[in-house]
LUMGUPA-817173 format. One record per residue (C-alpha): residue number from 1; x, y, z. Coordinates in pm, 1 decimal. Layout:
BEGIN
  num      east     north        up
  NUM         X         Y         Z
...
***
This chain:
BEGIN
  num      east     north        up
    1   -1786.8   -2614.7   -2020.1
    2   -1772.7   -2613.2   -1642.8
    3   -1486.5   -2810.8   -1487.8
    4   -1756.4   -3092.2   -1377.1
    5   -1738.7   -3227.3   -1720.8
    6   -1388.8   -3286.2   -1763.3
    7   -1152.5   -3580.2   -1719.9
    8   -1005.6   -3605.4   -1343.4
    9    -644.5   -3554.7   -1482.3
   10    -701.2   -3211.3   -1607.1
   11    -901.2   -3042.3   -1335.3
   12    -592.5   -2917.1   -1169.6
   13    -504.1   -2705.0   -1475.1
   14    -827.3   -2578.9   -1530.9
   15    -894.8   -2487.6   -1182.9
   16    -723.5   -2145.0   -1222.2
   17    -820.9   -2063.0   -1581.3
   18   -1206.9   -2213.3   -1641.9
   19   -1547.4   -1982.5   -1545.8
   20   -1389.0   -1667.4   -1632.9
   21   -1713.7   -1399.6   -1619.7
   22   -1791.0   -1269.5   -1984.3
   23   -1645.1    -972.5   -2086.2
   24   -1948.6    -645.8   -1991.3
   25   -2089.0    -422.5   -2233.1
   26   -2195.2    -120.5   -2125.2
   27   -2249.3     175.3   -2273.4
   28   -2286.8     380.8   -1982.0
   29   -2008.8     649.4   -1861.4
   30   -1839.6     548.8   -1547.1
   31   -1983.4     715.9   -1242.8
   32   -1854.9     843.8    -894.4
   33   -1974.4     666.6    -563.8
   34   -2110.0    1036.5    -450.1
   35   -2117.3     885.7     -80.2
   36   -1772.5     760.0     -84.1
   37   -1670.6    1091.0    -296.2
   38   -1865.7    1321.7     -41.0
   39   -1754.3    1115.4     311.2
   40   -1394.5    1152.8     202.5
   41   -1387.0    1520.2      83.5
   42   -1524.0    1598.9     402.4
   43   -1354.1    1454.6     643.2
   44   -1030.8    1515.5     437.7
   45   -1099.0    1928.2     424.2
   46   -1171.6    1916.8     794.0
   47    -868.1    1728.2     852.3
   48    -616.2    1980.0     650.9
   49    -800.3    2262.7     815.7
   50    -741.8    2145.3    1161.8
   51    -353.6    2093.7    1034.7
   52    -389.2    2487.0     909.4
   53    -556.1    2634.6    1223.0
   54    -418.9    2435.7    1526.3
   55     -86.2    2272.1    1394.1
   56      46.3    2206.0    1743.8
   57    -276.2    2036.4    1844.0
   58    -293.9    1832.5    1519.2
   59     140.0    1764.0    1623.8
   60      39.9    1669.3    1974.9
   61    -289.0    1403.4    1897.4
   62     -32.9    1264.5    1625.4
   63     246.5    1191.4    1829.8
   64      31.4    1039.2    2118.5
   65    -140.6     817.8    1827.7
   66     194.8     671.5    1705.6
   67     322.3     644.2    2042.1
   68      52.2     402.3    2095.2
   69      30.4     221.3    1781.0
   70     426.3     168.3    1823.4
   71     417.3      62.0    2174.3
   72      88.3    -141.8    2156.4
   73      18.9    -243.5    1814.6
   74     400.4    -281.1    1690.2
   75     422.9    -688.3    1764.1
   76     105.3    -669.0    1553.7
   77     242.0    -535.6    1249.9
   78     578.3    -696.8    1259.5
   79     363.2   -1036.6    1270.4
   80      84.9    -917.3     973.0
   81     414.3    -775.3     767.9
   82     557.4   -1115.7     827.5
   83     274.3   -1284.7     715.8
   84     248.1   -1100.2     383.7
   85     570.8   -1252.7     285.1
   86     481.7   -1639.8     308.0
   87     182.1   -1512.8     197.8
   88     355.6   -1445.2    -107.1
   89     596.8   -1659.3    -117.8
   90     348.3   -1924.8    -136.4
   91     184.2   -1776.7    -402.6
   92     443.2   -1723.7    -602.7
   93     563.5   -2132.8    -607.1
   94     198.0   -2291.3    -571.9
   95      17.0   -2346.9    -866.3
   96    -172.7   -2011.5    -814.1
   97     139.2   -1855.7    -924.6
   98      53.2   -1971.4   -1298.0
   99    -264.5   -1746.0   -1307.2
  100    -243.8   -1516.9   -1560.0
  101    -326.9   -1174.4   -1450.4
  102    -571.0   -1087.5   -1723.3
  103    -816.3   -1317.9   -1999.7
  104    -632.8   -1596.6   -2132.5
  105    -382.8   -1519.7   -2449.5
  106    -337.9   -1127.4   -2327.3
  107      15.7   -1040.5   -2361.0
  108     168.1    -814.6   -2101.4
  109      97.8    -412.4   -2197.5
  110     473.7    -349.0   -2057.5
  111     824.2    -504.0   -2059.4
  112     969.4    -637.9   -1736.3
  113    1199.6    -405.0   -1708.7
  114     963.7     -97.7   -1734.2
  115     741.9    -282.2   -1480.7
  116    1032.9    -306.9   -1245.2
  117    1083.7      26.6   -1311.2
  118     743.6     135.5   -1252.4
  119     716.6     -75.9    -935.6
  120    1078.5      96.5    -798.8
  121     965.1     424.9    -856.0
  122     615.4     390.7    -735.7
  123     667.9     161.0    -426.0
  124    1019.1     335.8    -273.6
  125     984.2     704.8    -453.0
  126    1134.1    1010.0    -260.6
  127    1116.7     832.0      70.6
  128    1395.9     663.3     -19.1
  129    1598.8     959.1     -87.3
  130    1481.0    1097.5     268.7
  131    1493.8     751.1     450.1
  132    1761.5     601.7     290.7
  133    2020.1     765.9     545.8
  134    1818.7     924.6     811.2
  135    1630.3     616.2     895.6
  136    1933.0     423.9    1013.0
  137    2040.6     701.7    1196.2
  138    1738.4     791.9    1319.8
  139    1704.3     436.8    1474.7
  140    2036.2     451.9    1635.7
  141    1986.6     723.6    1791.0
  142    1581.6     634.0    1909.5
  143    1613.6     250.0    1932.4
  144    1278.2      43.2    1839.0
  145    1137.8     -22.7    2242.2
  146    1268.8    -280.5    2412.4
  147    1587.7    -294.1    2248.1
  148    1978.8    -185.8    2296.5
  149    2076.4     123.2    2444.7
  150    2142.4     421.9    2190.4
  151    2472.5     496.0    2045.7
  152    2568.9     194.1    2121.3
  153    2717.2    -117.8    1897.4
  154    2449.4    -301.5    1942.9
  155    2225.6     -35.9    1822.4
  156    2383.0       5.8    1511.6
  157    2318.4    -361.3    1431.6
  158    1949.7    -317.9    1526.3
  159    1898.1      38.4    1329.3
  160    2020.2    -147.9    1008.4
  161    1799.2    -430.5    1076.8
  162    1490.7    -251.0    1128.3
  163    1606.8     -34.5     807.4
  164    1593.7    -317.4     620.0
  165    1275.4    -489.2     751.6
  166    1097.1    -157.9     630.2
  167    1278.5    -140.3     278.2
  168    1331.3    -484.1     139.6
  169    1061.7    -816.5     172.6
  170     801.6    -669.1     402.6
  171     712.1    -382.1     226.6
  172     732.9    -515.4    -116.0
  173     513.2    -864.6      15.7
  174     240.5    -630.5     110.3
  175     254.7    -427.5    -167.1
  176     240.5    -720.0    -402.7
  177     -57.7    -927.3    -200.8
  178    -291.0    -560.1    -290.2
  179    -175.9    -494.3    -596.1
  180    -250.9    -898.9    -736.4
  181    -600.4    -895.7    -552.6
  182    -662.2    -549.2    -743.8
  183    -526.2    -681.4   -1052.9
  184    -694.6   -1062.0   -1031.5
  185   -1024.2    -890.6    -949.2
  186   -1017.9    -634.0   -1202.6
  187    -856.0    -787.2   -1544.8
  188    -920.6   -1156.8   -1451.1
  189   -1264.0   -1110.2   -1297.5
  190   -1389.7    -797.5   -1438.5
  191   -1481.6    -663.6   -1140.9
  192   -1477.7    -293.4   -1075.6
  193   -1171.0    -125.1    -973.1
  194   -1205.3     -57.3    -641.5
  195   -1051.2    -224.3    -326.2
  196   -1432.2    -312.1    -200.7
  197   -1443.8    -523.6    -529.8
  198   -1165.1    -702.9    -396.4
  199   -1349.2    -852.6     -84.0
  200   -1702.8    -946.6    -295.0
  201   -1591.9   -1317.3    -234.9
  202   -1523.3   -1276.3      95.2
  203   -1837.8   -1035.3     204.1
  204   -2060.0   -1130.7     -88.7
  205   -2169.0    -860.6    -371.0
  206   -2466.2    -737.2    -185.6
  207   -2225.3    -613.3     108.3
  208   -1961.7    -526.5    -157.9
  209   -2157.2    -278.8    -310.6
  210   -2345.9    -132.8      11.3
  211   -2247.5       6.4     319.3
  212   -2007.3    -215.0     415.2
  213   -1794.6    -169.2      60.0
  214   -1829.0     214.0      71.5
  215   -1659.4     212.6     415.3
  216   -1412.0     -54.1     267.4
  217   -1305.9     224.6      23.3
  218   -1323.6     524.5     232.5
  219   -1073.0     374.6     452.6
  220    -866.6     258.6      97.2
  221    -860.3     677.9      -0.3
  222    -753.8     777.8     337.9
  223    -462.8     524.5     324.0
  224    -360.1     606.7     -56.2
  225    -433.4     972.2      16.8
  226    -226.0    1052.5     350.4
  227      44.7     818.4     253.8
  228     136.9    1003.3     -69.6
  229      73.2    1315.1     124.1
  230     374.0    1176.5     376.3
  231     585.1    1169.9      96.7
  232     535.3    1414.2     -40.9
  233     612.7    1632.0     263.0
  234     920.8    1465.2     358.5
  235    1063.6    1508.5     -49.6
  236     918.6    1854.9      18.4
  237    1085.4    1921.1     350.5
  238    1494.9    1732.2     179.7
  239    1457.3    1999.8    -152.6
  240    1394.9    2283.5     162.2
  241    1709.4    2187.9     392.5
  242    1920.8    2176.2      59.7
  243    1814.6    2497.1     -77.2
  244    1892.2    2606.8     234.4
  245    2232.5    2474.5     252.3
  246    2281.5    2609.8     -49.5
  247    2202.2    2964.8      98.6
  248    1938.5    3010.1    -216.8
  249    1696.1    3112.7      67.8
  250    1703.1    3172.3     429.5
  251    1441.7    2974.7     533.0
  252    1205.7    2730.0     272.3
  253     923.2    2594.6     424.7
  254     715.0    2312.9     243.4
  255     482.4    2543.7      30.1
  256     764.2    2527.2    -182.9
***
């Protein structure tokens, strides 16, 4: 029954829980996007060989690309990472915030406290063992442009503050704005699982599943992929400088 049939007073309920898409059947074996697969393997390998041959070249064309993103694009993300918290925050207290995250009468597969758990380990991880003190300090010492002076007072205040903006809300806004859009399109919409399936509404299905959705989760690997791989390294590099320390080895280098 569509919601055009029912009484005016219940059409505000309804609109977040009627016209849910029909369970699929398929027998068929899921199957890997070869372009997406291919596209990605490719231009991954040739990126991690460039890193192996020319390391100071790859070092040099890295720095120069954060220095610009920082000095050009940084009001940009403060703004977008702002954003993503009213963002949620409004979904969260509007009535969108009732939507159950799966078909109506599904309990939730985990406990709250394992999901908090989950969402801890996956969303901080070992960059908050590296982070956790060096960022702060790191800040003091390099202070964000166009603010204090290092080493000084006021630069303290600043490094904590820009600690915190990249550990506490902002982060876990955007990280909750993706992971519901995944989740609503997936297990409320049985969509696929795949960030392009995310935007169908948006770019319509056609788009979704052509050239425009392939690219959509090309960009979605390289994201997921090289920001695991940066922590990752930086657990790798900590467990190095304290075997070190610990005069285990004389010099441990990240193959460990």
């Amino acid at each position: 029954m569509s919601q055009d049939d029912q009484p005016a007073g219940d059409r505000e309920e309804l609109s977040v829980t009627a016209d849910l898409p029909p369970e699929p059947v398929s027998t068929r074996a899921p199957t890997t996007d070869r372009v997406v697969f291919g596209v990605t393997a490719v231009l991954t390998l040739a990126f991690v060989i460039w890193g192996a041959t020319a390391t100071s070249s790859l070092e040099t064309a890295s720095g120069k690309l954060l220095t610009g993103l920082i000095h050009n694009g940084g009001w940009a993300f403060m703004l977008a990472a702002s954003g993503f918290v009213i963002f949620a925050l409004w979904l969260a207290i509007s009535r969108y915030g009732k939507i159950c995250l799966g078909q109506e009468g599904e309990e939730p597969e985990f406990r709250t406290i394992s999901w908090i758990a989950m969402m801890f380990s996956a969303g901080m991880g070992i960059g908050l063992m590296f982070w956790g003190v060096s960022e702060p300090l790191a800040h003091f010492r390099t202070p964000p442009p166009g603010t204090d002076p290092a080493d000084s007072a006021d630069a303290m205040q600043t490094a904590m503050a820009t600690t915190l903006f990249h550990w506490t809300l902002h982060p876990w806004a955007i990280y909750a704005v993706v992971g519901l859009a995944i989740a609503y399109s997936a297990y409320r919409m049985r969509r696929r699982q795949t960030i392009s399936a995310v935007f169908e509404p948006l770019i319509g299905k056609r788009h979704a599943y052509g050239g425009v959705g392939r690219f959509i989760d090309i960009l979605a690997i390289f994201a997921t992929l090289f920001g695991s791989a940066a922590s990752l390294g930086l657990g790798a590099l900590q467990i190095g400088s304290g075997i070190q320390e610990l005069d285990w080895l004389e010099k441990a280098g990240t193959g460990l």
